[in-house]
N, C-alpha and C positions, 0 to 999 in steps of 0.2 A: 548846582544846577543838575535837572535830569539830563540823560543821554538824548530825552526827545525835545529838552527845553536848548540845550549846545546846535540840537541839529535845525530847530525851525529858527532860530536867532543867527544863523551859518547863511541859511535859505536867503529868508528875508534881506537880512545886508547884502548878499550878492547881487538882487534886483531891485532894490532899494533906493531912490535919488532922493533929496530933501525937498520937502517938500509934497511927495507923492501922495496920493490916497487910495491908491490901487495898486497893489506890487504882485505880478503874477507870477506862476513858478509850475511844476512839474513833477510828476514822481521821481522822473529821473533823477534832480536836480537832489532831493532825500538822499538816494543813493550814495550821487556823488559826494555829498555833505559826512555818508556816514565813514567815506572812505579817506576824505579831507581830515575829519578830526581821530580816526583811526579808534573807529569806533566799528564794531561786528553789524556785521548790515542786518537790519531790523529786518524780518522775512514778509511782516503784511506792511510795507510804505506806508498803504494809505491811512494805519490804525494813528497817524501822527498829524496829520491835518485834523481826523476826524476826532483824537483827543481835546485837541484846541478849541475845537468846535461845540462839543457837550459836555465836557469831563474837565478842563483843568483851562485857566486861565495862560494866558501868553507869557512869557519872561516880561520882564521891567523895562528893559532894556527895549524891546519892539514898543512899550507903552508910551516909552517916553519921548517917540516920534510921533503922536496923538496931536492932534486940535484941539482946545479946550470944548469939554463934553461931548466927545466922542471916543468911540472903543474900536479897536482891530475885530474885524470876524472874518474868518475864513469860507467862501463859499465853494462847490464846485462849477467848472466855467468846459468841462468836457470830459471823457475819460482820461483819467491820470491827469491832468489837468488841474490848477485851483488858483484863486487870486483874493491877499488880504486886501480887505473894504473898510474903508472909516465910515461909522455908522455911529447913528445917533437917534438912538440907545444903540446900543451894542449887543444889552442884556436884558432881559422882561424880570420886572419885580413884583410884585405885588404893588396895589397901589393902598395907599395910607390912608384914601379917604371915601373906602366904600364899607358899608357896614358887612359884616361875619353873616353867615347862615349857617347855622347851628344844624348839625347834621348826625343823627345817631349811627353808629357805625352796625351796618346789618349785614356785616362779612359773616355766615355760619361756624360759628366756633371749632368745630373740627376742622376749616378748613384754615381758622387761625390757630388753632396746635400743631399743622401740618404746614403749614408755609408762614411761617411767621416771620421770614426774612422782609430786608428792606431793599433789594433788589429790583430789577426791572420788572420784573412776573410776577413779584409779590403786590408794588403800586397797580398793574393792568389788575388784576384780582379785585381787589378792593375799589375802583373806579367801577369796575364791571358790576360785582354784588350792591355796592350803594349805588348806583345808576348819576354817577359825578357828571355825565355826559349828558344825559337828559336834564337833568336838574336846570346846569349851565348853562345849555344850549335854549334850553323852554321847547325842545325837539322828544320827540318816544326815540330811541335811538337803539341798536343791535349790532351788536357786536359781529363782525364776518370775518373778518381776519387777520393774523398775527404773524409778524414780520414780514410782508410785502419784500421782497427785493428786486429793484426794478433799477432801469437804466434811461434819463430824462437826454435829451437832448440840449446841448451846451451846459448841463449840470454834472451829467455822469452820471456814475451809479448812487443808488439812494436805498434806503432801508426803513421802511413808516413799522412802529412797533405795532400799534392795531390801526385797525380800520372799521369807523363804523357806519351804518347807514340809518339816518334818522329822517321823520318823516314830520312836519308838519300838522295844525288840527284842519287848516283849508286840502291837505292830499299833498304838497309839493315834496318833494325828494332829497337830499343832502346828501354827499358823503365827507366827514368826519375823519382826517387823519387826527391820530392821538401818540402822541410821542412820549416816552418816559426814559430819556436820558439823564445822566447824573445829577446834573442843575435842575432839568425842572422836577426830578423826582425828589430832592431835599425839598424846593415851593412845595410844591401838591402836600408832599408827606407831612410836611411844619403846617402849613393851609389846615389841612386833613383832622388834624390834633387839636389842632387851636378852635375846630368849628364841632366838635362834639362834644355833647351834655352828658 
């Protein structure tokens, strides 16, 4: 086990009754956890909820206090704040029975010699140049901003990778958060591959 899988499996069990489907917690409660299994306190707390959340699945052990077909997710419920939810899905997959749209990839080749990673700003790039966001939406859509960091009421802090604002062919308005964390950046990118000629 990680050092962050000891410490949210520490967490967890401490607010944990059987049976629960909501176990709430704190950053503090990190802390104390990192000093309980004598562990160097992590310096950003929160990078350990918000791992669970996009980047890495839960330990086995929290899985195995589940409902059948449902997953543990971690939300925020205030600053420093958070509480796992048994939810059903858990996690967004692709579905198995809609057909592919084939999509020629119109990223400018210089710009795939020069960013040719598979990183967070490499997937916005290539949704942006192939217009993935219009396509999807059946919206014109434009790109305004990239990393938003904002502070939600009973959420907490939050972090939208882009944002865009798309417009209808009747004139109506939309805004468009676009998120490329770990998980849905393997979808999109595997998506991405599998739908170009």
């Amino acid at each position: 086990m990680t050092r962050y899988d000891k410490i949210i499996e520490r967490v967890f069990f401490k607010n944990y009754r059987e049976g629960d489907v909501r176990v709430a917690f704190n950053r503090e409660e990190l802390a104390d956890a990192c000093k309980q299994l004598k562990i160097e306190r992590i310096k950003n707390l929160g990078d350990i909820p918000y791992t669970y959340r996009f980047r890495r699945d839960l330990p086995q052990s929290l899985k195995d206090q589940l409902n059948d077909g449902s997953d543990w997710i971690i939300i925020g419920t205030g600053v420093g704040n958070y509480e796992f939810r048994q939810a059903q899905p858990g996690k967004i997959n692709p579905s198995e029975n809609r057909q592919r749209i084939k999509i020629l990839d119109a990223t400018p080749e210089i710009v795939k010699c020069y960013a040719p990673g598979t990183d967070e700003q490499a997937l916005l790039t290539k949704v942006r140049y192939n217009r993935l966001i219009d396509i999807f939406t059946g919206l014109t859509c434009y790109s305004i901003q990239n990393h938003l960091r904002t502070s939600i009421a009973n959420v907490g802090k939050i972090e939208i990778d882009e944002i865009y604002l798309g417009v209808n062919k009747r004139g109506a308005h939309f805004a468009i958060p676009s998120p490329a964390k770990q998980s849905l950046l393997e979808i999109a990118l595997g998506l991405f591959r599998s739908c170009k000629i």
